[in-house]
Structures are given as C-alpha cells and as structure tokens.
C-alpha positions in Angstrom: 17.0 25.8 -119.7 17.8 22.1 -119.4 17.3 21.4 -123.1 16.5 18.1 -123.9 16.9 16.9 -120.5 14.7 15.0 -118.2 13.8 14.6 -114.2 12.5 11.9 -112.4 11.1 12.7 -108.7 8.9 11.6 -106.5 8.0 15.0 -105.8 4.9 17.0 -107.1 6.1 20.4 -108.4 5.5 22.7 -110.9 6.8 22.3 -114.7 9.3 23.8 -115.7 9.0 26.1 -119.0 9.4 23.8 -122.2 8.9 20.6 -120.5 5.9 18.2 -120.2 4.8 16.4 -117.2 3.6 13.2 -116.7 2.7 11.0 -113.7 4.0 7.4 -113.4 2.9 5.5 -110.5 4.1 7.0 -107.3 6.4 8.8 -109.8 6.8 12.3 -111.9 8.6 12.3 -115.2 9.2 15.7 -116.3 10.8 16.2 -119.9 12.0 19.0 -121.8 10.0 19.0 -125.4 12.4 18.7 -127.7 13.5 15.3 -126.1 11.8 12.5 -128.1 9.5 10.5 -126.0 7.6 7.2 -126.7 5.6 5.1 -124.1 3.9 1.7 -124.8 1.7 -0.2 -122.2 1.0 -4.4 -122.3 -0.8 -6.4 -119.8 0.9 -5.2 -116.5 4.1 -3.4 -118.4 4.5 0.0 -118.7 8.1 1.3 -120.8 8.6 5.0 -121.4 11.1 6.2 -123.7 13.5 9.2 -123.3 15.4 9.7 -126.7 15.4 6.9 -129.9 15.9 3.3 -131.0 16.7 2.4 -134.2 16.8 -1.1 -136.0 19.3 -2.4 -138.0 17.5 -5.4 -139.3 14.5 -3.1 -140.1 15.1 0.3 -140.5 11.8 1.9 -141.1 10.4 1.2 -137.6 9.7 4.1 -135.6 10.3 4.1 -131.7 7.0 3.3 -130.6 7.1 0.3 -133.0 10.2 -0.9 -131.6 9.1 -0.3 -127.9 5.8 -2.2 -128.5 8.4 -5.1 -130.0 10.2 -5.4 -126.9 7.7 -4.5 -124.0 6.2 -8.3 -124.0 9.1 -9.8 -122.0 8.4 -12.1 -119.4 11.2 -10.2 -116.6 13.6 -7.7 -116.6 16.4 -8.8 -118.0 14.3 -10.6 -121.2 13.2 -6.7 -121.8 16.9 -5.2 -121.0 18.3 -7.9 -123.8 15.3 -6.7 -126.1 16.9 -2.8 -125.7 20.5 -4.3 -126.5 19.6 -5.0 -130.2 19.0 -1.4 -130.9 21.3 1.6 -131.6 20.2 5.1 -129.4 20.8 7.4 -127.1 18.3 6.9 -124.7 16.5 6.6 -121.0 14.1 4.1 -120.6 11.7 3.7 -117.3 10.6 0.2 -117.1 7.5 -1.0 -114.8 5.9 -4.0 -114.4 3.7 -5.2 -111.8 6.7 -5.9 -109.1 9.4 -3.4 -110.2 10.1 0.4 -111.5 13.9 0.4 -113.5 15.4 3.1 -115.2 18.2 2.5 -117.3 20.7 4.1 -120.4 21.6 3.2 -123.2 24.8 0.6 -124.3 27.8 3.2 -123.4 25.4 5.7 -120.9 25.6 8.7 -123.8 21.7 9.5 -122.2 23.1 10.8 -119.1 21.7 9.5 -115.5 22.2 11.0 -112.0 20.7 10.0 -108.9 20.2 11.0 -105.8 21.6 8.4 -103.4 18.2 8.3 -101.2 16.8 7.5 -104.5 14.1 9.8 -104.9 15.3 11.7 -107.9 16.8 11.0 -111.0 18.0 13.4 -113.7 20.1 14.2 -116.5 22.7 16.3 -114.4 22.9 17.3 -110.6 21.8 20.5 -111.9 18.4 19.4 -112.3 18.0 17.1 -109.1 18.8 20.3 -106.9 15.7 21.8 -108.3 14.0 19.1 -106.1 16.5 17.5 -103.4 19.6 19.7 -101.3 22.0 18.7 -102.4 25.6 18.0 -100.4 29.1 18.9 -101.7 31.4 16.1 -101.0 33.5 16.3 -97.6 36.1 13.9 -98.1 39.3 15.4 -97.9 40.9 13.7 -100.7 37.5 14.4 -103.1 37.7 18.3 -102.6 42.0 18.3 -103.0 40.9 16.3 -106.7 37.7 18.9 -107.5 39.9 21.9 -106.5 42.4 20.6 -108.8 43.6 22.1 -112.0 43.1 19.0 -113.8 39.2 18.4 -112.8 39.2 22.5 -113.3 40.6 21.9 -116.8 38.9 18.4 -118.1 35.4 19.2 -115.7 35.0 15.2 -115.7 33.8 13.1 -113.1 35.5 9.8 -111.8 33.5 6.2 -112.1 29.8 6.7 -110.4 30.8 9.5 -108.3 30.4 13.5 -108.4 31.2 16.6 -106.3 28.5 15.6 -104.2 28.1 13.3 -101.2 24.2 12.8 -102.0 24.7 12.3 -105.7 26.3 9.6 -107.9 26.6 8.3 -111.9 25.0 5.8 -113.3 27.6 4.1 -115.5 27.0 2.2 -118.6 26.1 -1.8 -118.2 24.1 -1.0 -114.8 20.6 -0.2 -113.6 18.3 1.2 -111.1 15.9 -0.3 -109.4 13.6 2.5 -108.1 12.0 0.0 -105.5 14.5 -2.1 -104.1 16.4 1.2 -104.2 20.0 -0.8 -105.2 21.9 -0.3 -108.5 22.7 -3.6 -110.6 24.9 -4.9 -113.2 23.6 -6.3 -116.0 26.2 -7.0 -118.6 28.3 -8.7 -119.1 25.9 -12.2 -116.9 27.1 -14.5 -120.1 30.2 -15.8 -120.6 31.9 -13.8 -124.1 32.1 -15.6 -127.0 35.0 -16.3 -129.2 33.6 -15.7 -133.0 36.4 -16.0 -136.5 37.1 -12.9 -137.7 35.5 -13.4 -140.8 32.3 -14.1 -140.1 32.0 -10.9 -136.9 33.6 -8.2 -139.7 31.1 -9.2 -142.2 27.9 -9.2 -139.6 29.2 -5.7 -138.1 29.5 -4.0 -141.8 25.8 -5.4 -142.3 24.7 -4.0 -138.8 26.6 -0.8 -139.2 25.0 0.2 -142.8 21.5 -0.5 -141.0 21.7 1.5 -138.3 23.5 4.8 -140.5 20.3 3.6 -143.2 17.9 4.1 -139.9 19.2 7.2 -138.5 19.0 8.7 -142.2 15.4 7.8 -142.9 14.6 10.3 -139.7 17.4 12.9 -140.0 19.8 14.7 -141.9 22.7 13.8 -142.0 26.5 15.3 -141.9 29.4 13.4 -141.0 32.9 13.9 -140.4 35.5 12.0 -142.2 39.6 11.9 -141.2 42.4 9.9 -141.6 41.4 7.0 -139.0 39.8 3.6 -139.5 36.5 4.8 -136.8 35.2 7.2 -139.7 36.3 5.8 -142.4 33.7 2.6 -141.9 31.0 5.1 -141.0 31.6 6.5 -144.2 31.7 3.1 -146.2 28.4 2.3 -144.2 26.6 5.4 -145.9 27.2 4.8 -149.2 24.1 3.0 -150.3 22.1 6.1 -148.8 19.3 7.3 -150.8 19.0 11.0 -149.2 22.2 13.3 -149.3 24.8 12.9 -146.5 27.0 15.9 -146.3 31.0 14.9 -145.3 33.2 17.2 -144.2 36.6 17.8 -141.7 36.9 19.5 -139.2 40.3 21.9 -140.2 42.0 23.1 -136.7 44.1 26.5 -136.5 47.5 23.6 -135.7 46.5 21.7 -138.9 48.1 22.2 -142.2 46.4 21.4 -146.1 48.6 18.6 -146.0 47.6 16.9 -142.8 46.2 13.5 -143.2 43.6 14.2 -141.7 42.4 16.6 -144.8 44.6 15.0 -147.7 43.2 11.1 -146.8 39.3 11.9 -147.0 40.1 13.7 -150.0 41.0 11.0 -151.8 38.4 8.6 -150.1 35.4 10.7 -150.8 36.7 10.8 -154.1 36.8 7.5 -154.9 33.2 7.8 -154.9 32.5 10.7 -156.1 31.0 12.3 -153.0 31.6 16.2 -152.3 33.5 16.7 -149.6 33.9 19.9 -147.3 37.0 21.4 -145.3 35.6 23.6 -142.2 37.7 26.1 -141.0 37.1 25.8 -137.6 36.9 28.8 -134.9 36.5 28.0 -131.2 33.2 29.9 -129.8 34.9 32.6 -127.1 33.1 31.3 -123.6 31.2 34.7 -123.4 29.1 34.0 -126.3 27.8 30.9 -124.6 24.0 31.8 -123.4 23.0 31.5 -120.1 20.9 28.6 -120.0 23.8 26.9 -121.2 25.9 27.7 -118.2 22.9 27.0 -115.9 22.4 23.7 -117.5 25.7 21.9 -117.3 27.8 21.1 -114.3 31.5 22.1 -114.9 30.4 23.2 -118.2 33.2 22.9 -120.7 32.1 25.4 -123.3 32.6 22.9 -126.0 32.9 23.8 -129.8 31.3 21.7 -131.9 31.6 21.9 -135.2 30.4 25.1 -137.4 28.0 23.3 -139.7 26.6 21.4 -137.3 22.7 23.0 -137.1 19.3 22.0 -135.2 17.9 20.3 -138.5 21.0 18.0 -138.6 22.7 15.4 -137.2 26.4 15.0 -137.0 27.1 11.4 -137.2 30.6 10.7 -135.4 32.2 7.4 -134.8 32.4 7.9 -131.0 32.2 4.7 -129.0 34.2 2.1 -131.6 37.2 2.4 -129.2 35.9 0.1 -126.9 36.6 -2.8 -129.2 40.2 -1.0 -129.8 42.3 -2.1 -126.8 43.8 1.5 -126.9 44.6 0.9 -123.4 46.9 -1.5 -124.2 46.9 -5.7 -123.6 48.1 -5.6 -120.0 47.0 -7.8 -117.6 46.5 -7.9 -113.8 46.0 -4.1 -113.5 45.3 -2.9 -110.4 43.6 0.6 -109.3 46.9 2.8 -109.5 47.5 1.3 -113.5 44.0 2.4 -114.3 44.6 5.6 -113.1 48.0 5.8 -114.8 46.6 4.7 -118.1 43.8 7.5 -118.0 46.6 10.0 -116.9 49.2 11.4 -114.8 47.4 13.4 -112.7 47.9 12.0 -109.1 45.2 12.0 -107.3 44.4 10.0 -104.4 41.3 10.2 -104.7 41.3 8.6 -108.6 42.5 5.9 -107.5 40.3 5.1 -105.0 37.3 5.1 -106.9 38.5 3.0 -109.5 39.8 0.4 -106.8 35.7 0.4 -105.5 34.9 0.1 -109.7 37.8 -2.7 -109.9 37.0 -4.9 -107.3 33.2 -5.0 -107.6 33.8 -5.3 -111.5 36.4 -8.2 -110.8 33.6 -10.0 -108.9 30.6 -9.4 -111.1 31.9 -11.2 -114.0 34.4 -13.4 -112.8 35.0 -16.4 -115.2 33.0 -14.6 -118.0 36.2 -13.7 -119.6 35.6 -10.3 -120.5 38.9 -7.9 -120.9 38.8 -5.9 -117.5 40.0 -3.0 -119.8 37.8 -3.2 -122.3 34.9 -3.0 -119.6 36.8 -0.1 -117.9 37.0 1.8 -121.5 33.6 1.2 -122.2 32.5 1.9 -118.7 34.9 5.1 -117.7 35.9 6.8 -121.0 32.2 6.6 -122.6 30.2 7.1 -119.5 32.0 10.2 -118.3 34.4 11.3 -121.2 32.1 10.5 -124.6 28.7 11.1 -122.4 29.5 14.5 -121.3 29.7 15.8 -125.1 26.3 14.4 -126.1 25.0 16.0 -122.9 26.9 19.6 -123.6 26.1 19.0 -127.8 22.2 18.6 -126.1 22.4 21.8 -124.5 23.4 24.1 -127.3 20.7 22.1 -129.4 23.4 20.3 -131.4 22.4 16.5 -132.6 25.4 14.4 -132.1 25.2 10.8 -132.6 27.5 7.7 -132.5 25.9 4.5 -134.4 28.4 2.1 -132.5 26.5 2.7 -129.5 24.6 -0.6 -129.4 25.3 -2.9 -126.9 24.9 -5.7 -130.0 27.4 -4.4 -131.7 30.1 -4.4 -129.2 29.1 -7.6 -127.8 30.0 -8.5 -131.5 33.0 -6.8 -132.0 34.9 -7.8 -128.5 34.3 -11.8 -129.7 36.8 -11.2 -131.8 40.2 -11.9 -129.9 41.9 -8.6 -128.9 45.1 -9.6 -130.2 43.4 -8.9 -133.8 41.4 -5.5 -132.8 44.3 -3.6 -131.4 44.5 -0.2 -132.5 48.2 -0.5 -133.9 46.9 -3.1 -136.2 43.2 -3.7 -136.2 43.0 -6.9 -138.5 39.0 -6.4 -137.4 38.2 -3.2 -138.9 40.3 -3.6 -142.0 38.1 -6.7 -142.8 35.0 -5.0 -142.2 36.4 -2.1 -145.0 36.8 -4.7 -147.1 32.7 -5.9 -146.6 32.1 -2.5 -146.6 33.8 -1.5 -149.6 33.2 -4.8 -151.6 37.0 -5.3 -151.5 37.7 -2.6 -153.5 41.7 -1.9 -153.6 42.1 1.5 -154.0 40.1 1.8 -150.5 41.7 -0.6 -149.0 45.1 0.5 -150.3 44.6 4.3 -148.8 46.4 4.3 -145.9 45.5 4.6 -142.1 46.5 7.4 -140.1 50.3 7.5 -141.6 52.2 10.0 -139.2 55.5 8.8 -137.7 54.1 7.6 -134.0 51.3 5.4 -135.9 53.5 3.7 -138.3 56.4 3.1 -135.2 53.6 1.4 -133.0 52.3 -0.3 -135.8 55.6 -1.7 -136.8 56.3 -2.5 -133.0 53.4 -4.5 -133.2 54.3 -6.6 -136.1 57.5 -7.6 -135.1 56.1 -8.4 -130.8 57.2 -5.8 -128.9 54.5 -3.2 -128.3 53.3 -5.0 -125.8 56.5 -5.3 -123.7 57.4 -2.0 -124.7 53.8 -0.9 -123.3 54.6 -3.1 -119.8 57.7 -1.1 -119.4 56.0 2.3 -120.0 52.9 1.9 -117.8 55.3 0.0 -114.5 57.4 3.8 -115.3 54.1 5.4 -115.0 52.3 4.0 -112.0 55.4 4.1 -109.9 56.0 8.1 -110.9 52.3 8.5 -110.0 52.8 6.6 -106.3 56.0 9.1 -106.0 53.9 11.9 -106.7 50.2 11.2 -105.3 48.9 14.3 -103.6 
C-alpha cells in the first residue's frame, strides 16, 4: 500500500510494511522502498531526496552527485535555484541551521499534501490520516462541487485545496516552511526575460537531448510518438541514444489505421529507421484494480496506462510542454470566472472562488515581473492537479511515467520567447527547435503537424489575425453562460 509514496510527521509511529524510516530533527520521514532516496549533509545543511535529478549538461551524474553539487548554498533560495537546473520528479526536505523546507519539483508531479496545522506532510490525504483526523470540508459551496458529477467524473482537486478543511495542495512554484509554519512563492522573484527565438530553440534542443540521454543511462526506455509537435521533439531528442528506446502509439477502440496519430509516426520513425509499434489498447475493467490501489489514491480514477508500459521501464511522455503553449489562449485581464470558463463549463461556485484566492495572491506576488498570468495558471493548475495526479496513480500501479520538460530551466527558457511565437495554432518555437533537432532535415520538417480539420482552421485563423478575436468572443460567451448557470 502507498507505493512509492512518502510521509512526513512529527509523530513517532510504527513503519509501515515496505517503507523505511528515518529520523530528521524533530522530524519522521517514512518512505516506501521502491521510492529513490538520496541524502547529502555539509557544514550545518542537511538535503534529503525523494525521487531523481538528472543533468542535462552532465548526464552521467547520479543523484547523490548532483545533491552534493547543490547542497553548499549560502540560503534558501541559492539551494532552490541550484534544484531548478535539473529535470525530476521529486521531494526534497531542505535543513539548515535556522530552517526545515520541503518542496516539489518544477510542475509539482511529486505530489505534496499538508496538513494545515503543519505537522504532517504526504503524498496524498490518504496517508496523513494514518497520523492526523482528518476533517471533510463544511462549506456549503465545497460539498455541492465534491458531490458533483463533474468532481465525481474527473476526481480532481481545485488550486491548493481538497475535500478537507484540515488539508490543502502544495502547488508547483511554492514551498513549506516547516518552522515558520507559512507556505511561500518562489518563482517567478525575477523579472522574465525576453530571449530571440533562435538562440532559446537551439539551447532547449541541446537541454532536451541531455536530459532524454540522462534518464536513458538509468532506465529503459519506451516512448510514445503521435501526430503532435510535444512528442515529436522528444523523439528527435532520442536519436543520438546508444541503448534501445522502444516507440510506439497508443491505438484507441475510436481511432482508425488512418488516423494521424498512427499514419504520422509511421512515416517519422521511418525516416530513421527506427521500429515502431501500434498498441491496441484495452481499458483495465475497475474490478481488476488491486486493493492497495484503491486504498492508496483519493478519488482514484482507475487510469489505464498504456499496455507495454512494465516495472523495468519507463514511458517517456511529453507531459508538461503545454505550459510554454498558450493553449489557453492570449487573453488578457482574466478574472476568476474566465479561468474557470477556460478550464470548463462546469459551474461551480465554488471553482471560482478558489481561483479568485489563487488570482489575486498570484497578481500580487509577481506584479511587474511580466509573467503571462495564464501561463502561471497552466503551469500552476493543469500540472499540479491534472498532469500530477497521473504520475501519482502511474506510482501506484508501479508504472514509471516520466515527462523530461519538467525542469523549471527549461520553461523558464521556453516562456522568454514571446507568446505570440509559441502559440499552439502556430508554434514558430517548437518548429525551430525540430529543425536543431533534426539538423534541418526537410522531410522532418516537411511532415505535417496534427492535420485534422479543427487544427488547420485555427491555424489558418491565426495566420491571417483573428484567432484571437475570435477566442475573445468565445470565452465573454462562455463566462457569461457560466454566471447564468452557477449552482
């Protein structure tokens, strides 16, 4: 039960079976043993390490190699920068001789919950109950929204809160500080940079074919290729590999031979001469999920993932590359009820009002940095919740899933570019770093990028300057048939 997941508690209790216990200050860190788990120790630092790093620049080094890199820093923030180089999935506690922090990784795909007395922390609710009561929520307008069919369908939480009163999310960009007991931002505190084009697509294809060369000097690898730009660099990122990397599709019962998704690798993988697999997928009926499963996961969603993914492999996915997208759109001035409109039409009070709390505090933490407040909202609500909850579920059946874009680096890198040139209608970003990637060769480039109808009509909206007026009209429809409709 609780595979690879961890507890942090100030309590003194048994293990539980398959995990390992050790004590850290006034502190308990129980994790389950098949979560990878470094620790490294200088002067008055102590940093322990829930998951893996890997290096792009150098990637032989192990994680204890890259912990003992970082762990020097003079403060906090020096050793929270020092994490943002790497790709992982990851928690990391962090004590020196004033402060305990625990933190996540760039997009929060290590799962943290805490208890809001903040004396336990853990990779779902599930696991805090085992050492705090815990209190379902008593808001009126939270229960209507948890008793919903739409949270009973998508089992998804809203921003940094749950179905409990006494337990919240930590979302990406933030972290805990176990003894001022307060949860801080820290990203964006610079103002963004504006980079050319040129010079971000050809550092991201150089960063991107380190860290897929890292994660494949540790693991076997099998990746899914379709008709989109996301996998499509992934792919052009592995070629140089030395070991075997095993690419494949994913063929749904609504899919035809002749969807792009099947007929476009073809033809990529070909150009290359690399074997490529169609998987005829089955969903797993929900009573063959085990019990520990069940037990293990709030809201469990009894996700399929795909059939050759195994224990000794890891699925390599492009999950997380949306956030430099826009695929939000290029509004401005949204307020709560847009956001809520954008991420659907389900019209909850109760939605909104969390993302008004996450909009104004946002708005106020990095005023004048000039960040896109929907680009932080992706990255902070779609891969906290949405993305994190797969690797979490994919942790549980003992299924390695992993997204390479996850490094807070990388983004950083990608959203310098301006967002008129990364939209996803028309991403003049990633077609540059396909041509790094693929040494600007023309039958690549040539292959086309998702082709159906919708695609090509956005795309051509785009060109000619009207998507985004055309997007205006759509979401000021949406919002005001949500207002009508708000239960």
């Amino acid at each position: 039960m609780f595979k690879k997941q961890f507890l942090l508690t100030s309590k003194d209790i048994a293990a539980f079976n398959d995990f390992i216990k050790i004590k850290i200050g006034s502190y308990f860190l129980y994790y389950h043993k098949d979560l990878p788990f470094s620790n490294s120790k200088h002067n008055d630092k102590e940093a322990y390490l829930l998951g893996s790093l890997y290096s792009w620049e150098t990637p032989t080094l192990s994680d204890a190699e890259i912990l003992d890199s970082i762990i020097p820093s003079n403060s906090i923030e020096e050793f929270l920068n020092g994490t943002s180089n790497f790709y992982g999935e990851f928690v990391i506690l962090y004590k020196n001789k004033d402060d305990v922090i625990v933190f996540n990784d760039a997009c929060a795909q290590r799962e943290i919950y805490y208890d809001t007395s903040f004396e336990a922390f853990g990779t779902q609710p599930k696991i805090i109950a085992k050492v705090k009561p815990i209190q379902p929520n008593t808001d009126k307008e939270a229960i209507k929204y948890y008793e919903s069919e739409y949270f009973k369908k998508n089992c998804v939480f809203v921003g940094d809160s749950t179905h409990l009163i006494n337990v919240k999310h930590l979302l990406a960009n933030h972290y805990i500080n176990l003894t001022t007991k307060e949860v801080k931002r820290f990203f964006p505190i610079l103002k963004k940079q504006e980079l050319p084009l040129d010079d971000v697509a050809k550092k991201a294809a150089l960063i991107l074919k380190g860290y897929v060369k890292a994660i494949s000097l540790r693991h076997n690898i099998i990746m899914p290729v379709t008709g989109g730009y996301d996998s499509r660099l992934l792919f052009l990122a592995s070629l140089e590999l030395t070991r075997p990397c095993h690419y494949f599709v994913s063929k749904h019962s609504h899919m035809t031979n002749d969807h792009n998704d099947i007929t476009i690798p073809k033809k990529l993988t070909a150009l290359f001469n690399k074997k490529f697999q169609v998987v005829e997928e089955i969903d797993t009926p929900k009573q063959d999920f085990k019990k520990e499963y069940i037990d293990s996961i709030d809201f469990p969603r009894y996700v399929t993932i795909s059939n050759i993914a195994k224990p000794t492999n890891v699925l390599l996915n492009a999950n997380i590359s949306e956030v430099s997208s826009c695929l939000l759109g290029f509004h401005t001035n949204v307020n709560a009820v847009n956001l809520a409109a954008l991420t659907s039409q389900a019209p909850y009070k109760f939605r909104i009002e969390q993302y008004d709390t996450w909009l104004q505090k946002t708005n106020e933490d990095t005023k004048g940095l000039d960040y896109h407040i929907l680009d932080l909202f992706y990255w902070e609500e779609f891969e906290s919740n949405w993305v994190a909850k797969l690797k979490t579920e994919a942790n549980a059946i003992n299924i390695n899933v992993m997204s390479p874009f996850n490094s807070r680096y990388l983004l950083t890198l990608l959203l310098s570019v301006k967002r008129s040139k990364r939209g996803v209608f028309g991403n003049k970003l990633y077609d540059r770093i396909i041509y790094y990637l693929s040494e600007n060769n023309k039958n690549v480039i040539n292959l086309p990028i998702n082709p159906d109808l919708p695609t090509k009509t956005y795309r051509f909206m785009s060109k000619i300057g009207v998507l985004e007026i055309y997007q205006a009209y759509k979401l000021k429809k949406k919002s005001k048939k949500m207002i009508k409709n708000l239960k």
